[in-house]
C-alpha positions in Angstrom: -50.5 -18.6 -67.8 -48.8 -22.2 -67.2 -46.3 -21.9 -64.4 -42.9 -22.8 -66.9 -44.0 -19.8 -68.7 -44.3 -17.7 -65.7 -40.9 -19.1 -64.5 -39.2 -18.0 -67.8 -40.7 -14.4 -67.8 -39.2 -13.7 -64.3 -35.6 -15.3 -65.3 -36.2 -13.1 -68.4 -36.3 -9.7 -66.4 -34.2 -10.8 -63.3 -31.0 -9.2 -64.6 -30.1 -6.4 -67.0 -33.0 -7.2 -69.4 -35.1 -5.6 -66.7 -37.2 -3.1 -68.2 -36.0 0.4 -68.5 -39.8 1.6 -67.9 -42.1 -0.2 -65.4 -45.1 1.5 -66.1 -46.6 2.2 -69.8 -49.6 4.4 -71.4 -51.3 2.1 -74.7 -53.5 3.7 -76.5 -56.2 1.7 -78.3 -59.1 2.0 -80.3 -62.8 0.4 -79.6 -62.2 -2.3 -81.9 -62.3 -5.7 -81.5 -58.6 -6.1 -82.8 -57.2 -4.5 -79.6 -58.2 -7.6 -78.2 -54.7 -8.7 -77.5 -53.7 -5.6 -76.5 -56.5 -5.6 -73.9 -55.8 -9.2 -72.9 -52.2 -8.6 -72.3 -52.9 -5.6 -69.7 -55.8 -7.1 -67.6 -55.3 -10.8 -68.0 -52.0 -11.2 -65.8 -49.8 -11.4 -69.0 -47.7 -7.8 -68.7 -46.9 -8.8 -64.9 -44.3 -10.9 -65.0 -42.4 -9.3 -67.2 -42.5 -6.1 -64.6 -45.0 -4.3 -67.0 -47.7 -2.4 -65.7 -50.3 -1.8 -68.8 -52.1 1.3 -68.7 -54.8 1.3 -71.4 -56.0 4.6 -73.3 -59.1 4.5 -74.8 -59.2 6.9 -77.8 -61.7 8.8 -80.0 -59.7 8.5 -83.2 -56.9 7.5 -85.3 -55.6 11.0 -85.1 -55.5 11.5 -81.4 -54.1 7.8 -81.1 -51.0 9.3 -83.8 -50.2 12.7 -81.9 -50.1 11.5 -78.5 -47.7 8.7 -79.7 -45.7 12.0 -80.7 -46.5 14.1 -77.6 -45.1 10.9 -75.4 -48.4 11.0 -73.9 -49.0 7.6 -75.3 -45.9 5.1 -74.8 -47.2 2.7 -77.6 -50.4 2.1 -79.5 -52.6 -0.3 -81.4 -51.8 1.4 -84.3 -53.4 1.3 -87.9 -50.3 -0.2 -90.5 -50.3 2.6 -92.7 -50.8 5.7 -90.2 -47.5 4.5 -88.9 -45.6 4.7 -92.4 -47.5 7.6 -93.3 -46.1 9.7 -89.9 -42.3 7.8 -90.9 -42.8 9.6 -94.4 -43.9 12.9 -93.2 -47.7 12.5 -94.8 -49.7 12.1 -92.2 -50.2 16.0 -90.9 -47.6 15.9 -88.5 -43.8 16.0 -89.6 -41.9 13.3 -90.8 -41.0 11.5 -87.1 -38.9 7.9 -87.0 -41.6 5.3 -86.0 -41.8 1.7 -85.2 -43.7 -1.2 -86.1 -43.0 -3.9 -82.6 -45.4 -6.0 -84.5 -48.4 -7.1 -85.9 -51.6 -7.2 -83.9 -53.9 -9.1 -86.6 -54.7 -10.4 -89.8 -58.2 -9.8 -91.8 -61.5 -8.9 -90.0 -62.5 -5.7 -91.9 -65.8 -4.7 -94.0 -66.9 -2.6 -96.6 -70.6 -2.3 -96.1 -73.3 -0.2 -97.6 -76.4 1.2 -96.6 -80.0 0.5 -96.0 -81.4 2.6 -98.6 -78.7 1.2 -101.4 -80.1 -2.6 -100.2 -83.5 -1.4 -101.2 -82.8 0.0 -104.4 -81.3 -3.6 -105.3 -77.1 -2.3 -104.9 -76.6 -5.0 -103.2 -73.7 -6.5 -105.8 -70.4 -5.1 -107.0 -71.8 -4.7 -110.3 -75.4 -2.8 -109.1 -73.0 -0.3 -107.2 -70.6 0.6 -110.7 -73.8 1.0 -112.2 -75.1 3.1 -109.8 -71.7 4.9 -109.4 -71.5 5.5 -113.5 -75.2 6.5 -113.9 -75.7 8.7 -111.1 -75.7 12.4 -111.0 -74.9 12.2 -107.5 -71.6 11.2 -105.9 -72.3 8.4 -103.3 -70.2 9.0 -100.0 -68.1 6.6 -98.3 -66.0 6.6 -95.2 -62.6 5.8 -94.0 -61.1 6.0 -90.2 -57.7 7.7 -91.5 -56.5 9.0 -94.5 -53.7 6.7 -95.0 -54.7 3.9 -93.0 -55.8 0.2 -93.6 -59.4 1.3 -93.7 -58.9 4.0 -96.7 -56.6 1.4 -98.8 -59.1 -1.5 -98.7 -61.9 0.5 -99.7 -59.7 2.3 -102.2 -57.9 -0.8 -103.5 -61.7 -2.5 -103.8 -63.8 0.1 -105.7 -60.6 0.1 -108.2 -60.9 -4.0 -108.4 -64.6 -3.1 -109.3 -64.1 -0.3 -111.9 -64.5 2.8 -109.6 -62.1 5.5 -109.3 -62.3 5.7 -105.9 -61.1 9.5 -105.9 -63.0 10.6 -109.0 -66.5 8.8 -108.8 -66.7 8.7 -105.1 -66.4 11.2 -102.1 -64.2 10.0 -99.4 -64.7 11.2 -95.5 -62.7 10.1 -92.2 -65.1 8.9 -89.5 -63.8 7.1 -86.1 -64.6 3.9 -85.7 -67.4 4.4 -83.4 -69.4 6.8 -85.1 -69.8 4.7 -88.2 -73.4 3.4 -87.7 -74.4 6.9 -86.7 -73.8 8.6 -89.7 -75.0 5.4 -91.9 -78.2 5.6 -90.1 -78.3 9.5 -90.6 -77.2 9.6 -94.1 -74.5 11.3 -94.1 -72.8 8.3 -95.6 -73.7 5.9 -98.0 -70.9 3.0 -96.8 -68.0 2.7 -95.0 -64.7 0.9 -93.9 -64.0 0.1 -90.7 -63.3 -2.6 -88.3 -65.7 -4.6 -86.2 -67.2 -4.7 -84.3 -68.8 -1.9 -86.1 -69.8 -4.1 -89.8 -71.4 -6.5 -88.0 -73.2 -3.7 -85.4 -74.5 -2.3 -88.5 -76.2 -5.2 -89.8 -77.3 -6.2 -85.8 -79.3 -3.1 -86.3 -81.0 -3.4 -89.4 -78.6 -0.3 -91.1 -77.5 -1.8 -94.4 -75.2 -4.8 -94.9 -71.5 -6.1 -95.8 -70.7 -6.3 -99.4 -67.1 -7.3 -98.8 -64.4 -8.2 -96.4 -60.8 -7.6 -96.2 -60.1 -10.6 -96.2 -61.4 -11.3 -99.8 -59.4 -8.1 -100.7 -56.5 -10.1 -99.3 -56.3 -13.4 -97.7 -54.7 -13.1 -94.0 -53.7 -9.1 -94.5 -51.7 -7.3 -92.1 -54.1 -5.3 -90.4 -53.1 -3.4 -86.8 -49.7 -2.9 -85.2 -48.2 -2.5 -82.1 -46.2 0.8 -82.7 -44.4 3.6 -80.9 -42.0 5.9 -82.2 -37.9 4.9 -82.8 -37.2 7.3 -80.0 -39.1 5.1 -77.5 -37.2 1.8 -78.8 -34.1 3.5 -78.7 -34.7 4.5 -75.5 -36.1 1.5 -73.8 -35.0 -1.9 -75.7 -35.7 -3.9 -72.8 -39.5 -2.2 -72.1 -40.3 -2.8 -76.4 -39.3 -6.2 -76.2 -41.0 -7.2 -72.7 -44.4 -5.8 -74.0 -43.7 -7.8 -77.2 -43.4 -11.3 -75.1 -46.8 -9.8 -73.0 -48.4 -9.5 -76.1 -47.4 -12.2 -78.2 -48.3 -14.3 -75.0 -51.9 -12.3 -75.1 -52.6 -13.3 -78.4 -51.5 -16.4 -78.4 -53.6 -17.5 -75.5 -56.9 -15.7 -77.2 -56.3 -18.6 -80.3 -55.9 -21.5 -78.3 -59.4 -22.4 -77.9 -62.7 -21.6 -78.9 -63.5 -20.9 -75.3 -60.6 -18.7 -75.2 -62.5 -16.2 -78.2 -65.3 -16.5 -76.8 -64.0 -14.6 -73.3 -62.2 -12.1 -75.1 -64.8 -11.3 -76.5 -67.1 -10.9 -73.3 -64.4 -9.0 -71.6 -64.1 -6.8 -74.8 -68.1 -6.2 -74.9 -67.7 -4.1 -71.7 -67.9 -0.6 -71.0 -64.5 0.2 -70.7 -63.4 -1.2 -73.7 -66.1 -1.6 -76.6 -69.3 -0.7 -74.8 -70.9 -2.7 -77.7 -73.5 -5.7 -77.4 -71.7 -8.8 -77.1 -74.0 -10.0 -80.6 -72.1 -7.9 -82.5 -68.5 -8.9 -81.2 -68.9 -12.3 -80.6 -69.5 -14.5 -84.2 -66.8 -12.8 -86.1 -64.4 -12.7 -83.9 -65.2 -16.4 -84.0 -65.3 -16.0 -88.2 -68.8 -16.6 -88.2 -70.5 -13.8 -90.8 -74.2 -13.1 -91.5 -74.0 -10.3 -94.2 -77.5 -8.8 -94.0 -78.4 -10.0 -97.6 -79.4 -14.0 -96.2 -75.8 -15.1 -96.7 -74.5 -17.1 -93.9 -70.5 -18.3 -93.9 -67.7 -19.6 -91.5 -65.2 -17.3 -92.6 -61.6 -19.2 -93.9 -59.4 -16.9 -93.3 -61.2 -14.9 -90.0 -59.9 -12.4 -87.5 -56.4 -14.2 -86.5 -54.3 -12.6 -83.4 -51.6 -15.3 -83.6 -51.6 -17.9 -86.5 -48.6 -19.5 -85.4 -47.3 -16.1 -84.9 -48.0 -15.4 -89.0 -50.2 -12.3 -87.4 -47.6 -11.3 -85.5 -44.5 -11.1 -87.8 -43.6 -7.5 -88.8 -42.7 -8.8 -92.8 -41.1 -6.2 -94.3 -43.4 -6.5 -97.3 -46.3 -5.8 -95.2 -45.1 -2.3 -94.5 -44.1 -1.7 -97.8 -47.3 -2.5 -99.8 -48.8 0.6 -97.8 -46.2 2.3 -99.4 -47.0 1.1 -102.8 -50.7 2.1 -102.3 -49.7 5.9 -101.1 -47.7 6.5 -104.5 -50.5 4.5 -106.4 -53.4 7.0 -105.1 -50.8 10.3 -105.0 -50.1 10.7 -101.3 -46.5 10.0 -102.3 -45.2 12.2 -105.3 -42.3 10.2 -105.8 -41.4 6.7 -104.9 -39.3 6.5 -101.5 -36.9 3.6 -101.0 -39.3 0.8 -100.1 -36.9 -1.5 -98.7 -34.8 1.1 -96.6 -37.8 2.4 -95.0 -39.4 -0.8 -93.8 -36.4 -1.8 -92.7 -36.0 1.5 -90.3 -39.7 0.8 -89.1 -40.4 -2.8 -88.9 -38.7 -4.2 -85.8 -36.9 -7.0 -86.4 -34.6 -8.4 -84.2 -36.6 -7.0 -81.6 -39.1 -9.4 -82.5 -37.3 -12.2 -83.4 -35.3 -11.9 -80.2 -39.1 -11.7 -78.4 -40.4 -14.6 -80.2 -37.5 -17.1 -80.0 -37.8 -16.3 -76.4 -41.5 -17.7 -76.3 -40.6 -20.5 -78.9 -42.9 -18.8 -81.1 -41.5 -19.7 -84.6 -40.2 -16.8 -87.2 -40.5 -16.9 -90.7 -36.8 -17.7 -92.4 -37.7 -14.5 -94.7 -39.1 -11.3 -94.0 -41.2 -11.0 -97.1 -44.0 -12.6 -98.0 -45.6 -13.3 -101.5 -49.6 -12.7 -101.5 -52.5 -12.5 -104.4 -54.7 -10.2 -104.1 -58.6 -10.4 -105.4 -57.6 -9.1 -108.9 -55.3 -11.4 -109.5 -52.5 -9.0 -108.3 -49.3 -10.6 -107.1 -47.1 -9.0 -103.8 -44.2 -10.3 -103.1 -42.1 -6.8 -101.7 -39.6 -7.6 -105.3 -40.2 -4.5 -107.4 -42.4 -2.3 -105.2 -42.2 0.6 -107.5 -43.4 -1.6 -110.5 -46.0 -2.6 -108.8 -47.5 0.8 -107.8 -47.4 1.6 -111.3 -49.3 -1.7 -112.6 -52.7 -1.0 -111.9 -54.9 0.4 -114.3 -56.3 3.1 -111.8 -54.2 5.3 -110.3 -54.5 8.9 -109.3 -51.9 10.1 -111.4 -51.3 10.0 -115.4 -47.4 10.0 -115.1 -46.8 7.5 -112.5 
């Protein structure tokens, strides 16, 4: 870090915006989104600001979500819609205040399928519908979470394609990790999931990436940095400190080329990803080989910052999970969209973070987005808009 910035951070905590708590458990997954999560705690960023990152590496999405609970976890690189689903009570655990700090990244998901649909020729959108509708057989696909980003991508793509993605497919929760495992056993015949795990899979010759998120939705929001209310209630000074440490993290991991390219050496080793550095490295730098001979630079990559785009907790972001829970029946009735986001999503905390680090903030806290069927989210009628797709999991929604 330059030496003005280090000079701010200690004026920052010099006086009674000292954190409350010196000394804080973040749980993670192996993923190469916690990059900025990572960064912050070993890369001198948390420091200044009195912070002392302890990272967690966890097995799953669910043992990330009840050690947030437990307190065993202080905050989390948390999937977007786990968060809102524990805030609603949906999740398995009860209904428990929660709090998005802010957003960890934008895009740099896949759906990808396996070796044995690539040699039947399902290798297209159209080949799987087919093979979905003519099929005796249900194909299997997996998700990391029932509510999370993972399941809503791969839901809200096989209904873009004409698959009912509860009726013509069977959906199963896998962690992250153990995605290329049960492709290559076939257990599965696809999955969702973060990379470095897509691109692993086409590294080692198991299948290939029919879509990205990021064609679902240009720069979606993707992972947060979340703990429960209790914890920002408790320690305002601690949330906002390990915003700036973070913010600063990801920041610095976007300024240069070099800069991606580290991160994602550090994130290759054992204590973090324990995955080859080939399968981390060219999309986290947006460069995609998809296993069919396709070769792209991606145009709307794996972003950490943008400006601070990726980092802004919009409070139509958080509310389009909520759409897609009463779309596909995990919500029987619609909750107030607006009131909820606005007790998760952490604004002021934030913005006071960010106008600390001139990082710029958005003069609105929604956003206005198209989606790849033409679908327009702008956070103005959420309840309209769950009910406006043609699939759906319920007839009177």
């Amino acid at each position: 870090m330059s030496d003005g910035l280090l000079s701010h951070s200690l004026a920052w905590v010099a006086g009674s915006d000292a954190p409350e708590k010196n000394v804080l458990n973040l749980g993670y997954m192996p993923l190469s989104d916690c990059a900025s999560v990572v960064v912050a705690a070993t890369q001198g960023f948390a420091q200044p600001y009195g912070l002392t990152l302890n990272l967690h590496r966890q097995a799953s999405w669910a043992g990330i979500n009840d050690k947030l609970l437990s307190g065993e976890l202080d905050a989390a690189h948390s999937l977007y819609g786990m968060i809102y689903a524990t805030q609603l009570g949906i999740s398995g655990a009860p209904a428990t205040p929660m709090a998005v700090l802010m957003g960890l990244n934008q895009n740099g998901q896949c759906i990808n399928l396996s070796q044995p649909l690539k040699e039947q020729g399902v290798t297209s959108a159209g080949a799987l519908k087919q093979r979905v509708h003519q099929s005796g057989t249900k194909l299997t696909f997996a998700q990391t979470f029932p509510t999370g980003t993972h399941a809503m991508w791969l839901y809200y793509w096989l209904a873009s394609q004409g698959i009912h993605p509860l009726q013509d497919v069977t959906s199963v929760v896998v962690p992250p990790p153990q995605m290329l495992a049960h492709l290559a056993a076939g257990r599965i015949d696809g999955f969702c999931v973060g990379e470095p795990w897509s691109a692993d899979a086409v590294q080692q010759g198991q299948g290939f990436t029919l879509a990205t998120s990021q064609s679902i939705w240009p720069d979606h929001p993707e992972k947060a940095l979340a703990c429960t209310r209790e914890f920002v209630e408790r320690y305002p000074n601690t949330a906002r400190t390990l915003v700036m440490a973070v913010l600063e993290a990801s920041r610095f991991i976007e300024q240069s080329r070099e800069n991606r390219s580290s991160t994602a050496q550090l994130l290759s080793g054992r204590d973090y990803l324990d995955a080859p550095l080939a399968s981390i490295q060219p999309r986290l730098l947006g460069d995609y080989h998809d296993g069919l001979g396709n070769h792209w630079h991606d145009a709307h990559p794996l972003r950490f910052h943008n400006h601070g785009a990726a980092n802004y907790p919009y409070l139509s972001d958080g509310m389009w999970f909520m759409t897609q829970f009463r779309r596909w029946g995990l919500l029987r009735e619609d909750p107030d969209y607006l009131a909820v986001a606005r007790q998760v999503q952490q604004l002021q905390l934030y913005n006071d973070a960010a106008t600390a680090l001139d990082i710029a903030v958005p003069s609105q806290p929604m956003r206005a987005s198209q989606l790849l069927d033409g679908s327009q989210w702008d956070g103005r009628d959420p309840a309209g808009y769950a009910r406006s797709f043609a699939l759906h999991a319920l007839d009177d929604l």
